[in-house]
N, CA, C and O of each residue as an XYZ file, in Angstrom:
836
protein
N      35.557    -23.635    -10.102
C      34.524    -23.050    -10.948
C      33.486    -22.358    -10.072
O      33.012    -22.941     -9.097
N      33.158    -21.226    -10.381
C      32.054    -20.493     -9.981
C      31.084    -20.783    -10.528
O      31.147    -20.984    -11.741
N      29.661    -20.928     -9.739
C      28.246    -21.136    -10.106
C      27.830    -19.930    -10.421
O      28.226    -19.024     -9.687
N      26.961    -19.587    -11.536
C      25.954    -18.825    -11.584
C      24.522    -18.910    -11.104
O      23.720    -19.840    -11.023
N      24.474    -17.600    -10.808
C      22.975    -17.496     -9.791
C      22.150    -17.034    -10.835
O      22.276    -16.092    -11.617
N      21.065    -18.103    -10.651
C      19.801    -17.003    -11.986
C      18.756    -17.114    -10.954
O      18.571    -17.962    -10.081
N      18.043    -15.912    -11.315
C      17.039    -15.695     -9.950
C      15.876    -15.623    -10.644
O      15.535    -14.857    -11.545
N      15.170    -16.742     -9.976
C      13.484    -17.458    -10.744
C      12.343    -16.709     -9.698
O      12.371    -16.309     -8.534
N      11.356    -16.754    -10.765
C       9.877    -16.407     -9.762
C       9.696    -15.302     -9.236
O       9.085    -15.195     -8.172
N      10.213    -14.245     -9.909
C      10.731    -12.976     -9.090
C       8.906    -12.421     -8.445
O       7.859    -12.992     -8.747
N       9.012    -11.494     -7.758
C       7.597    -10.866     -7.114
C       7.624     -9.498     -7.100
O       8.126     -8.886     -6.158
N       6.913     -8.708     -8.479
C       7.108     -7.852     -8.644
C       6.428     -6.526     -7.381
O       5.467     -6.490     -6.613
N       7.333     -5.772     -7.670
C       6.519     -4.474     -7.066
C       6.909     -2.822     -7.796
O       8.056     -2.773     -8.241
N       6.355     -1.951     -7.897
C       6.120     -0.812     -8.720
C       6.044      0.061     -7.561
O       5.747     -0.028     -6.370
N       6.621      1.361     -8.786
C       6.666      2.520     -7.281
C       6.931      3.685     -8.382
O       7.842      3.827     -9.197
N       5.826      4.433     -8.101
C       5.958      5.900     -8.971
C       6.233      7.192     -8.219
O       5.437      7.546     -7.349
N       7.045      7.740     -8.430
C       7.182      9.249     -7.622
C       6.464     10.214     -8.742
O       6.614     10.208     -9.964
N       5.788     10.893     -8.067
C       5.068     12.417     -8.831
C       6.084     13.587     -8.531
O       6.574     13.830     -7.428
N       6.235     14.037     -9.310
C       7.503     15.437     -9.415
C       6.816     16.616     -7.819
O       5.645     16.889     -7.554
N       7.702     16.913     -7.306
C       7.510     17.178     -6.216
C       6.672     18.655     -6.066
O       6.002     19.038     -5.107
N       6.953     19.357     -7.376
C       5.760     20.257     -8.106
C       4.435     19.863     -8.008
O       3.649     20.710     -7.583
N       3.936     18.583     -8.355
C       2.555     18.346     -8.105
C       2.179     17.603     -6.806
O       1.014     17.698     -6.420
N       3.170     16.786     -6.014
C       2.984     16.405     -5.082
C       2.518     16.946     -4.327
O       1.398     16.680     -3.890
N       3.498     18.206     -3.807
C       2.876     19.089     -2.570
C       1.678     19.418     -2.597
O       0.998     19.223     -1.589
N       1.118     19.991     -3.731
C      -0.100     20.675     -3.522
C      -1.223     19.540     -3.725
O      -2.404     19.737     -3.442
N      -0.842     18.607     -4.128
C      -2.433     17.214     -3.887
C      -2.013     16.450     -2.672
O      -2.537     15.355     -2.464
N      -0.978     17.000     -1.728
C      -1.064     16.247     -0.409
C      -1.263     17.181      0.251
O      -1.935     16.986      1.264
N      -0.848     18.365      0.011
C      -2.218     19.196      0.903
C      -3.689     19.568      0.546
O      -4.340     20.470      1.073
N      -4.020     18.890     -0.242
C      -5.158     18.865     -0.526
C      -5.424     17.583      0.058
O      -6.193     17.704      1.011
N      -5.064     16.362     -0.166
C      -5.686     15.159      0.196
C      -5.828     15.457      1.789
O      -6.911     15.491      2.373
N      -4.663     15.651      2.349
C      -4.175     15.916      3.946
C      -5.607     17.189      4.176
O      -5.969     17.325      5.345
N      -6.007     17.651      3.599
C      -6.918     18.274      4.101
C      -8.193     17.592      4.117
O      -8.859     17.875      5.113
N      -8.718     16.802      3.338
C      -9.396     16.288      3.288
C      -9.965     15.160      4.304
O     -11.024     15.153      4.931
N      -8.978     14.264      4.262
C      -8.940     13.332      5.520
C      -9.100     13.893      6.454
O     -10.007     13.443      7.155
N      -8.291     15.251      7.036
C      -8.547     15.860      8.306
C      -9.702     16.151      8.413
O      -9.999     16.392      9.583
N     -10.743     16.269      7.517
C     -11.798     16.914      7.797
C     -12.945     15.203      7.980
O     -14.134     15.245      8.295
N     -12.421     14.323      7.780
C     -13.151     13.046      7.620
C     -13.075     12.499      9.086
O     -13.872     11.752      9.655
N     -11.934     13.050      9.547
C     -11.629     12.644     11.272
C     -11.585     13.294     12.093
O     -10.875     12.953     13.040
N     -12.302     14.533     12.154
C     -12.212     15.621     13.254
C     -13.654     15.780     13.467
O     -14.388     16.114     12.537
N     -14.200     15.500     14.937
C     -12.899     15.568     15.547
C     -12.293     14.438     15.726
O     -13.089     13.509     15.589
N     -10.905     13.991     16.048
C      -9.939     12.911     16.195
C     -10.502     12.002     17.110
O     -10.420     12.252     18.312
N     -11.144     10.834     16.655
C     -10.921      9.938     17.943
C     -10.345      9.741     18.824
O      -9.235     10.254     18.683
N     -10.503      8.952     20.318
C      -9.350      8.978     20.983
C      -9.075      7.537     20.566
O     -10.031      6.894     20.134
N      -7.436      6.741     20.677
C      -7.689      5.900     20.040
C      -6.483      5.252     21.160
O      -5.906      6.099     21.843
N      -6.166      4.062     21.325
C      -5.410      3.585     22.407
C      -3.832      3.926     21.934
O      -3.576      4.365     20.813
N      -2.985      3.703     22.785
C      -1.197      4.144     22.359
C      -0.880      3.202     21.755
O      -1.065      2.085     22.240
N      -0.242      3.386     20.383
C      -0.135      2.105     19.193
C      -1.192      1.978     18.561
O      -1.210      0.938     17.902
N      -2.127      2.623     18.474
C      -2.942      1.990     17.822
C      -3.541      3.127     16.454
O      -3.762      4.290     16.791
N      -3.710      2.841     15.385
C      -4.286      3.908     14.129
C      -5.546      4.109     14.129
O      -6.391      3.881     14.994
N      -5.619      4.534     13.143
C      -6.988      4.909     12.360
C      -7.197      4.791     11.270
O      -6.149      4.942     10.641
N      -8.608      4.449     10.206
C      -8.340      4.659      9.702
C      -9.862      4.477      8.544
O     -10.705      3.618      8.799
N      -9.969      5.182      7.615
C     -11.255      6.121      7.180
C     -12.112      4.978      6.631
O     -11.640      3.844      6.715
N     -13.485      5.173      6.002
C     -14.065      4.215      5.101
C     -13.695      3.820      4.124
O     -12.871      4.685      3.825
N     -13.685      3.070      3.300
C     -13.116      1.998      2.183
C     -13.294      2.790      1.072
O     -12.659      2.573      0.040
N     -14.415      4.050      1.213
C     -14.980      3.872     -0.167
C     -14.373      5.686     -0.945
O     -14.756      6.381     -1.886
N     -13.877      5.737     -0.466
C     -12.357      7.403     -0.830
C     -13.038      7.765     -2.377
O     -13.559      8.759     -2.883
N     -12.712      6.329     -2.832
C     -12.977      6.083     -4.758
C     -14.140      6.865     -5.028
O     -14.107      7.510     -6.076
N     -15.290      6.963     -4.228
C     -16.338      7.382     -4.883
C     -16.926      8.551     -4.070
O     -18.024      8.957     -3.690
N     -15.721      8.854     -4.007
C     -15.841     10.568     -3.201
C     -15.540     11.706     -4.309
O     -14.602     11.579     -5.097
N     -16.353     12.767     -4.315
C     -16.050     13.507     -5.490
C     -14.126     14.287     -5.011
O     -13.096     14.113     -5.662
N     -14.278     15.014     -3.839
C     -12.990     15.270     -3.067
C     -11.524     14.714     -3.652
O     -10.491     15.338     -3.894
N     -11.881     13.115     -3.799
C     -10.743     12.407     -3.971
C     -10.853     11.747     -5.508
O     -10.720     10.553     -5.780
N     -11.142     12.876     -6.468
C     -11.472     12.017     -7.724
C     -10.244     12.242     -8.291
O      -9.763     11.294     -8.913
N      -9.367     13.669     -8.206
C      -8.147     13.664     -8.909
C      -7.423     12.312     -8.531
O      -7.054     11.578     -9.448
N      -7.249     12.025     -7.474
C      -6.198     10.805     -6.662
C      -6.636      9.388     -7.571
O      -6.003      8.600     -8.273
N      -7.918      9.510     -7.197
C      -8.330      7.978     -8.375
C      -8.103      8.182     -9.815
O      -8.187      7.171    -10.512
N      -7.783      9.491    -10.489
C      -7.013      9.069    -11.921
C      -6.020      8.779    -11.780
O      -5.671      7.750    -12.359
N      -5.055      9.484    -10.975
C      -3.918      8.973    -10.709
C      -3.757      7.046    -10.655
O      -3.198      6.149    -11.286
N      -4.491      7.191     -9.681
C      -4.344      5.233     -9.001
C      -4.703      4.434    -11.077
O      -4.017      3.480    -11.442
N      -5.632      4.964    -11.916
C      -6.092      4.387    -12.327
C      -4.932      4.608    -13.343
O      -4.437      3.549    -13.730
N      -4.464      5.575    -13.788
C      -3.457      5.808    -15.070
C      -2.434      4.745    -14.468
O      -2.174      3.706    -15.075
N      -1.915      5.044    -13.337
C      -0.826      4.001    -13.132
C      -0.762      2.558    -13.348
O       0.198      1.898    -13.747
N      -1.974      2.161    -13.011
C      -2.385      0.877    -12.630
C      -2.466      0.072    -14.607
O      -2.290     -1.034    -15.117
N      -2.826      1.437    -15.063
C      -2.533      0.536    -16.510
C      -1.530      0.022    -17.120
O      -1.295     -0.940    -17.851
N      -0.637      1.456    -16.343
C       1.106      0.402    -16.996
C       1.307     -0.653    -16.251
O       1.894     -1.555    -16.848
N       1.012     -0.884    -15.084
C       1.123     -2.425    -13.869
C       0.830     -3.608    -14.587
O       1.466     -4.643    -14.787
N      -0.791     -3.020    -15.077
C      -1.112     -4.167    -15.846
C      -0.809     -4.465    -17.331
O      -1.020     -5.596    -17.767
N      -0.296     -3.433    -18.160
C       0.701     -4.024    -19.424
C       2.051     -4.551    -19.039
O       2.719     -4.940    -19.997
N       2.670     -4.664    -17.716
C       4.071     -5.207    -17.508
C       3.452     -7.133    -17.223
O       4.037     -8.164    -17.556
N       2.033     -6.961    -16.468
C       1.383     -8.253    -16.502
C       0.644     -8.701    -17.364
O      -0.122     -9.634    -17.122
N       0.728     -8.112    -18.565
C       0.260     -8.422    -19.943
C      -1.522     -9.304    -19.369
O      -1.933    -10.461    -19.453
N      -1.995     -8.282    -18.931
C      -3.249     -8.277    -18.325
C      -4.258     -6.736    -19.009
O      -5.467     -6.701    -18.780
N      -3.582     -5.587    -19.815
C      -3.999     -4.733    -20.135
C      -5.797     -4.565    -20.226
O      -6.690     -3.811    -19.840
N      -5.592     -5.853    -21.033
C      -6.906     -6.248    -22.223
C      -8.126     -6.325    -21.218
O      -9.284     -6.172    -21.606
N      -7.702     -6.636    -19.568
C      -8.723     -6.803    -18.924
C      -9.264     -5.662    -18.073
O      -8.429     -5.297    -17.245
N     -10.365     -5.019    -18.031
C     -10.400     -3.448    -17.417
C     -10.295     -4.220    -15.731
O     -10.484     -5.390    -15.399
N     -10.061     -3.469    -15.223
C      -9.735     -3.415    -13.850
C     -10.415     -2.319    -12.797
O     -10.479     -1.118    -13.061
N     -10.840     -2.826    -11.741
C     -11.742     -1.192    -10.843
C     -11.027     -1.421    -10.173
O     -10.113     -2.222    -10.368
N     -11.331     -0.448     -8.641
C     -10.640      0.404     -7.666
C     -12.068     -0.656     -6.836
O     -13.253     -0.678     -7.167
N     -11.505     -1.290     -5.914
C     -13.364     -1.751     -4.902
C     -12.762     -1.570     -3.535
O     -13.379     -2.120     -2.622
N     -11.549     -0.826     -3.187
C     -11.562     -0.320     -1.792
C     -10.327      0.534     -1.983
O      -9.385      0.216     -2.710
N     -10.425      1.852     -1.138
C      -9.991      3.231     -1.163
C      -9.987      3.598     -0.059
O     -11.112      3.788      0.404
N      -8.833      3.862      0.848
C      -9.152      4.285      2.723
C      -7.996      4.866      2.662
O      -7.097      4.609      1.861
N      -7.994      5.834      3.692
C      -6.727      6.710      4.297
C      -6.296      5.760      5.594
O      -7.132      5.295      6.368
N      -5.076      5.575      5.693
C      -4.350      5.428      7.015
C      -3.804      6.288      7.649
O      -2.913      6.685      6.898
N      -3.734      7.153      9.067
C      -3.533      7.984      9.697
C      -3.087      6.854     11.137
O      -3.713      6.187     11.960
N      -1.472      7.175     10.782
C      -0.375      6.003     11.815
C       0.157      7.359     12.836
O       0.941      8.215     12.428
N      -0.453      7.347     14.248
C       0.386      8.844     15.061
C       1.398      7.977     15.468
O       1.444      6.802     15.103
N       2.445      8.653     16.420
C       3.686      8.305     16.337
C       3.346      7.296     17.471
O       2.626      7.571     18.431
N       4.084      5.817     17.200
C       3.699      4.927     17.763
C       3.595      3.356     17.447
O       4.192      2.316     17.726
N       2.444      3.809     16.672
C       1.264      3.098     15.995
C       1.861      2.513     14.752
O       2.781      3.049     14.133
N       1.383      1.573     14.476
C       1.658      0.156     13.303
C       0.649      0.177     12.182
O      -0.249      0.969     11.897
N       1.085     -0.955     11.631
C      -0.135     -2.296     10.909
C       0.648     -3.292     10.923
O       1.851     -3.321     10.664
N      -0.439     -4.588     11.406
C       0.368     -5.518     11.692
C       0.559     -6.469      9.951
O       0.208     -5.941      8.896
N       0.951     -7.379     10.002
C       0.755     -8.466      8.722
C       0.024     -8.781      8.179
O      -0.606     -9.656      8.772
N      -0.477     -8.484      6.905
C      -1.875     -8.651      6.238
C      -1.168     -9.003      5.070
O       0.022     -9.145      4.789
N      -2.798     -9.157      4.158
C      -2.816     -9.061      3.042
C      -4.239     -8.535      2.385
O      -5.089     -8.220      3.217
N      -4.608     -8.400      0.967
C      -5.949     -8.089      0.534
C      -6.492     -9.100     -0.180
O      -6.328     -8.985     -1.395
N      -7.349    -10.475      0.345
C      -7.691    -11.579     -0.531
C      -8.805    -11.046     -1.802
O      -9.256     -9.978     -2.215
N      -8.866    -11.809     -1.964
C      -9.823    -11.600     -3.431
C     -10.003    -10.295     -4.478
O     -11.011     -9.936     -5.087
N      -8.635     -9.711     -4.459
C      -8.071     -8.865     -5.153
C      -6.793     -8.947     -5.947
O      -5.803     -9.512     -5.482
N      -6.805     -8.321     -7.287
C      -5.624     -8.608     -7.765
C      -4.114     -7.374     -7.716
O      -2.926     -7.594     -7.955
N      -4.718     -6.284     -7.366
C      -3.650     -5.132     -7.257
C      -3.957     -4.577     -5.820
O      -5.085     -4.325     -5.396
N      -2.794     -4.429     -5.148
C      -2.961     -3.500     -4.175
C      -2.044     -2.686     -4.056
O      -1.035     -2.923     -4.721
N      -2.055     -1.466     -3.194
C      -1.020     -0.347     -3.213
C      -1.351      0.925     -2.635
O      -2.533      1.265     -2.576
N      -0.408      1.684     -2.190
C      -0.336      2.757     -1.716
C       0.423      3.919     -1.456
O       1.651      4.002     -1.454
N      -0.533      4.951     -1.202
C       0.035      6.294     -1.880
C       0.519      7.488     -0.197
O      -0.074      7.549      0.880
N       1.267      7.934     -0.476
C       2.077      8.244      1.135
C       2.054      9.731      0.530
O       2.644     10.242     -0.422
N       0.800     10.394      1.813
C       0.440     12.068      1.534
C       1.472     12.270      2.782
O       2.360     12.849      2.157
N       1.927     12.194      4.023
C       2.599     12.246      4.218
C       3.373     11.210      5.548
O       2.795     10.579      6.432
N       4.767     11.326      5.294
C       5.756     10.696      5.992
C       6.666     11.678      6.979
O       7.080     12.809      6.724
N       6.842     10.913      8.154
C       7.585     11.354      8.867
C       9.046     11.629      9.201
O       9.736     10.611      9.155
N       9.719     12.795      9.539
C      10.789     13.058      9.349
C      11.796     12.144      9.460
O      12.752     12.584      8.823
N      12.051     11.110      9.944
C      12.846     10.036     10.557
C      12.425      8.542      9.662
O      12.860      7.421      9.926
N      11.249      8.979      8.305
C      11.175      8.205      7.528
C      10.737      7.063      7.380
O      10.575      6.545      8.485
N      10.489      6.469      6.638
C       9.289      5.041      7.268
C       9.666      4.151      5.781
O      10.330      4.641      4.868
N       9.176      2.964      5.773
C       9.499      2.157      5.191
C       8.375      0.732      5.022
O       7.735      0.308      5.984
N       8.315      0.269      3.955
C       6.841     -0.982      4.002
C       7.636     -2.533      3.607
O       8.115     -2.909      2.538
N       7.560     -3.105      4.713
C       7.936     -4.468      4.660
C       7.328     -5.557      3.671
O       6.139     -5.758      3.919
N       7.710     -6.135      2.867
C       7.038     -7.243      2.497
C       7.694     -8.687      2.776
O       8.894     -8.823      3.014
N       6.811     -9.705      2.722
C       7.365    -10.830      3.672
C       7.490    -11.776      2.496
O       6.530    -12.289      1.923
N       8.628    -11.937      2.224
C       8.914    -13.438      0.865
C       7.633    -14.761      1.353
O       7.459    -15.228      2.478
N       7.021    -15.041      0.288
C       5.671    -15.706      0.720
C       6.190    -17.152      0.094
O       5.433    -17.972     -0.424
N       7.364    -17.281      0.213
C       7.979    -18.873     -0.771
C       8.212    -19.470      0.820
O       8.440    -18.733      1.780
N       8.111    -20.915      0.891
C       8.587    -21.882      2.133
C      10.053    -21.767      2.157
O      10.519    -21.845      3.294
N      10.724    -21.636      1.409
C      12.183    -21.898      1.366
C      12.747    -20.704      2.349
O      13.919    -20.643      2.721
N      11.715    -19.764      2.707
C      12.411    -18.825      3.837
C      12.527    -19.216      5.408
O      12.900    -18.535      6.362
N      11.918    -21.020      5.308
C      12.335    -21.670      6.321
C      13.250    -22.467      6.428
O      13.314    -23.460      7.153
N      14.413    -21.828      5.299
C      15.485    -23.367      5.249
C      16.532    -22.625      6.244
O      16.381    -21.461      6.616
N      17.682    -23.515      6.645
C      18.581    -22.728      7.186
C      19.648    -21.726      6.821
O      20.205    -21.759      5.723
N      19.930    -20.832      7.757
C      21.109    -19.612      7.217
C      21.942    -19.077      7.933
O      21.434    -18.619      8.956
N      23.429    -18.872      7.812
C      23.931    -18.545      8.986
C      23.604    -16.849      9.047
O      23.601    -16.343     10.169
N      23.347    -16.028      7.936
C      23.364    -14.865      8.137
C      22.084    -14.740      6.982
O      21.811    -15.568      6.114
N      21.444    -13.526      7.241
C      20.523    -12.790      5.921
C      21.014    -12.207      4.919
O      21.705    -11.318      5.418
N      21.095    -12.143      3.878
C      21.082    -12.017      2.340
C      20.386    -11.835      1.361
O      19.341    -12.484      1.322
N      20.645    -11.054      0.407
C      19.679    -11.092     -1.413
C      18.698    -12.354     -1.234
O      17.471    -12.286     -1.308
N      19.565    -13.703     -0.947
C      19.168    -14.642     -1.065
C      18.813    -15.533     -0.032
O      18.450    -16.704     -0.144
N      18.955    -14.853      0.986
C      18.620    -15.316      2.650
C      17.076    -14.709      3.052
O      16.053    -15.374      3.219
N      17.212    -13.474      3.135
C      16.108    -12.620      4.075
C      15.078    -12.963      3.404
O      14.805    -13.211      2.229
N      14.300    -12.908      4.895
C      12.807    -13.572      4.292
C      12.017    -12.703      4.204
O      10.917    -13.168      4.502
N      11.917    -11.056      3.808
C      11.954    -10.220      3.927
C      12.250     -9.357      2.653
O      13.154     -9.627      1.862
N      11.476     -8.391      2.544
C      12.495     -7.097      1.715
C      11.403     -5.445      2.111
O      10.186     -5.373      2.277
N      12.400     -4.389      2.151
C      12.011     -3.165      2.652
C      11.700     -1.716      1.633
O      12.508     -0.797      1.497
N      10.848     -1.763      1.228
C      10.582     -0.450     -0.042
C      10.611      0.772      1.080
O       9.761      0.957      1.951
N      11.923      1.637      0.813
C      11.712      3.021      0.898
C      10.357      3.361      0.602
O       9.851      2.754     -0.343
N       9.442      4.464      1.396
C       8.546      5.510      0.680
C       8.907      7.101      1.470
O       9.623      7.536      2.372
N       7.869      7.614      0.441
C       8.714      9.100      0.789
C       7.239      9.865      0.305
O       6.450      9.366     -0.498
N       7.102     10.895      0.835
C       5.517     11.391      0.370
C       5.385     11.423     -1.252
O       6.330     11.614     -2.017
N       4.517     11.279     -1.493
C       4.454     11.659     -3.036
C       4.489     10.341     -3.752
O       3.974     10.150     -4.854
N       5.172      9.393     -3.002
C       5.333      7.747     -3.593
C       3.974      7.155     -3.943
O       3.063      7.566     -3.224
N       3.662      6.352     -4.812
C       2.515      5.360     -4.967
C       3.117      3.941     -5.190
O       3.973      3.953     -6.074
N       2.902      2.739     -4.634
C       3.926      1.959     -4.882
C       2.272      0.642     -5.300
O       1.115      0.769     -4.901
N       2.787     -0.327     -6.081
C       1.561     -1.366     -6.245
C       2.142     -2.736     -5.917
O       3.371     -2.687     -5.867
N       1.752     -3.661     -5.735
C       1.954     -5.158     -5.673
C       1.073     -5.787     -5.651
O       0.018     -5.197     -5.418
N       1.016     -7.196     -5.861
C       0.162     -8.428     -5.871
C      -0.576     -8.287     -4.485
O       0.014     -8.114     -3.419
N      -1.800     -8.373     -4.621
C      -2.521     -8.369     -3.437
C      -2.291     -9.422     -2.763
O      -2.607     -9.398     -1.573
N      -1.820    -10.358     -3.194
C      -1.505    -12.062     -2.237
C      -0.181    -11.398     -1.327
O      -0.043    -11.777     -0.164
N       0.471    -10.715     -1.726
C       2.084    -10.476     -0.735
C       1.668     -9.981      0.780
O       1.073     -8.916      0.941
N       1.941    -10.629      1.608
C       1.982    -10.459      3.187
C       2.440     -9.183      3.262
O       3.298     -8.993      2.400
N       2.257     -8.374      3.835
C       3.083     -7.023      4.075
C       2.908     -6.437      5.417
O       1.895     -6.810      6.008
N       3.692     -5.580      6.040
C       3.204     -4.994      7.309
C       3.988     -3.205      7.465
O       5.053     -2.956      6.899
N       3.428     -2.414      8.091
C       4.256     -1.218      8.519
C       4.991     -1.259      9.842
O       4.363     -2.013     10.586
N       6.078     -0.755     10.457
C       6.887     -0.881     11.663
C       5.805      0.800     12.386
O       5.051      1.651     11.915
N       6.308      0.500     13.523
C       5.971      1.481     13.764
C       6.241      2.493     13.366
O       7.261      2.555     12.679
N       5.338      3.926     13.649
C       5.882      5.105     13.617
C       6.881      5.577     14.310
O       6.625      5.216     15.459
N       8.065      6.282     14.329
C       8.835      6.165     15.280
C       9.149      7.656     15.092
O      10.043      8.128     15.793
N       8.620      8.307     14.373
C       8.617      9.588     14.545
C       7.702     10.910     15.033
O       6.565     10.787     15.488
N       8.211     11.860     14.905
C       6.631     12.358     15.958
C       5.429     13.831     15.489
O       4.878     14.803     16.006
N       5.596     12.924     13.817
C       4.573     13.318     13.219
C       3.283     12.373     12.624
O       3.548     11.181     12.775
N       2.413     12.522     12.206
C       1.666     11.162     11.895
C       2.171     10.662     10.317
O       2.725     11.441      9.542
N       1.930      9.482     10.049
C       2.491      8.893      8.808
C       0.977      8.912      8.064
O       0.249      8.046      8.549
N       0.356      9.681      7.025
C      -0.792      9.255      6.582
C      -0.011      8.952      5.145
O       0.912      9.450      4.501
N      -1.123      7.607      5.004
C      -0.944      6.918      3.473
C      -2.749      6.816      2.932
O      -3.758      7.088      3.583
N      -2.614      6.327      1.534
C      -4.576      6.359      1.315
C      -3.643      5.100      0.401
O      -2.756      5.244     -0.440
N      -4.477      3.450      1.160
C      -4.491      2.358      0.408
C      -5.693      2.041     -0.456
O      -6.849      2.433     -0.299
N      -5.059      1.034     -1.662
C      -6.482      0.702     -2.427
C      -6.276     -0.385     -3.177
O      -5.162     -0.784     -3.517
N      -7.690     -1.077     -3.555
C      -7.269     -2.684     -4.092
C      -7.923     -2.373     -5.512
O      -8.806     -1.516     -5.535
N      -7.658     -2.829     -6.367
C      -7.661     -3.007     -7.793
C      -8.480     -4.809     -7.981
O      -8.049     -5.610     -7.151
N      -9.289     -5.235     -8.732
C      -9.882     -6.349     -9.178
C     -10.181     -5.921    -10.452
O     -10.407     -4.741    -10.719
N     -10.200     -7.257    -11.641
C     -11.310     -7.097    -12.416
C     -12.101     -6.777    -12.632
O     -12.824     -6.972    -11.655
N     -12.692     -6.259    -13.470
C     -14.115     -5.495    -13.336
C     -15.395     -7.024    -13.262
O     -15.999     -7.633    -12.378
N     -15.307     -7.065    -14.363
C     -16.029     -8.401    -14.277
C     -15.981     -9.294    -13.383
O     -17.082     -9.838    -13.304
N     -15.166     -9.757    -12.592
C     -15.134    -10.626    -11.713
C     -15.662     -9.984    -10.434
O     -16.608    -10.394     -9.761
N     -14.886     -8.888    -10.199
C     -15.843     -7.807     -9.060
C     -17.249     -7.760     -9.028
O     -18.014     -7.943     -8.080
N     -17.519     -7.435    -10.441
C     -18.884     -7.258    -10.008
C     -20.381     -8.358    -10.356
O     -21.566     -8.331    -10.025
N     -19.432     -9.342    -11.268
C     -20.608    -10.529    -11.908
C     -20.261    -11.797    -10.827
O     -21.282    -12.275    -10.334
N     -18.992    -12.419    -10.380
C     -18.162    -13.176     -9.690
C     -18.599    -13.194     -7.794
O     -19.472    -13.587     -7.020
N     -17.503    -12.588     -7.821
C     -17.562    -12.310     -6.676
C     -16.573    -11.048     -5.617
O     -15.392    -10.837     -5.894
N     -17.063    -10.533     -4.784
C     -16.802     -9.360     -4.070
C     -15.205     -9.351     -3.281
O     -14.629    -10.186     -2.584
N     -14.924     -8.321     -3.647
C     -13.445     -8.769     -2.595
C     -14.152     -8.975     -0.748
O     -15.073     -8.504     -0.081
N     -13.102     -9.908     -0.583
C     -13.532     -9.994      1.357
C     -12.543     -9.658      2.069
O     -12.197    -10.490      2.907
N     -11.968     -8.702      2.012
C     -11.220     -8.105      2.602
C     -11.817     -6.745      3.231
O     -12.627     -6.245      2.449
N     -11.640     -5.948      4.507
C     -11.965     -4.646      4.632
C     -10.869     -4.133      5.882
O     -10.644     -4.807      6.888
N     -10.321     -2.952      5.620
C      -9.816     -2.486      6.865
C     -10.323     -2.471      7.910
O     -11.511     -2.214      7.719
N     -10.077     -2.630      9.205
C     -10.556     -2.367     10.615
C      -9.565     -0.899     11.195
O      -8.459     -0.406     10.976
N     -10.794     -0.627     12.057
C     -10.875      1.338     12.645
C     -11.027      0.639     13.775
O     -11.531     -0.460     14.004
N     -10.575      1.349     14.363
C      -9.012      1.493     14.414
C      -8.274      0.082     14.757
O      -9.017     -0.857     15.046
N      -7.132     -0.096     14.750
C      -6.054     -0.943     14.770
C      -4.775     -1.190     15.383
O      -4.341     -0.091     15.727
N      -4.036     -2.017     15.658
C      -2.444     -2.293     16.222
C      -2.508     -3.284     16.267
O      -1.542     -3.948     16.642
């Protein structure tokens, strides 16, 4: 007799592509923008990024990008039957990865959505790790699997916006190509809890590896 596998507790993640008609022209717009937020270019050590102030959201520049983040984020939260609760944007930053350069393993505490939007990727393509956050990825295995790897790898591709649980560990590999990888991350909270509660404590660090 064969067992059936039913697969519990799943950990969602979301990923929207914009038709490549509107893509191009709001990543050269965003891509222009940022460039003008970092020039001139720091010098910054080998491996190591950059990467802008938190606060993108309340830039007039980047207001098309925050409807975007915000229309999406509503279907996220009707799949988490969370609709009913309004939700803000309380951190907004560009990442600018030159070829090399990382992010190591994080996460965004005291937030409930996080995610990010890839203005552009490098020819040789890049990819965002997330790290299975269950103990059982310390049991033993002779090989990795669906049901082994402690691990899983989301394709992105410019134009992508992808969201997940702000609790999920995640990291980028290096750049390994030899253009820069810019992405613009951002965390999503309650409104109410954001702002009556308490503050997310999370913030990017400039630069990084």
């Amino acid at each position: 007799m064969k067992p059936q596998a039913h697969e519990l507790f799943p950990t969602p993640l979301w990923s929207v592509d914009l038709p490549p008609a509107d893509a191009g022209p709001l990543n050269a717009r965003l891509g222009a923008e940022i460039e003008k937020m970092i020039a001139p270019r720091p010098k910054t050590p080998s491996g190591s990024n950059w990467q802008t102030p938190q606060d993108l959201h309340n830039r007039p520049a980047f207001a098309e990008f925050v409807k975007l983040v915000e229309l999406a984020a509503v279907n996220v939260a009707k799949d988490l039957q969370v609709e009913q609760y309004p939700m803000m944007i309380t951190g907004c930053w560009a990442n600018i990865n030159p070829p090399g350069s990382y992010h190591p393993t994080h996460n965004h505490p005291n937030n409930y959505l996080s995610g990010v939007y890839y203005v552009a990727v490098p020819e040789t393509g890049s990819h965002l790790v997330l790290q299975d956050p269950r103990p059982g990825i310390l049991m033993p295995r002779s090989k990795l699997g669906r049901f082994t790897a402690n691990v899983a790898v989301a394709p992105v591709q410019a134009g992508r916006m992808v969201f997940f649980p702000s609790w999920l560990r995640h990291h980028v590999p290096s750049n390994e190509g030899s253009t820069d990888r810019v992405s613009i991350a951002f965390n999503l909270m309650f409104t109410n809890f954001a702002e009556t509660i308490s503050a997310p404590m999370w913030e990017p660090s400039a630069p990084s590896a």
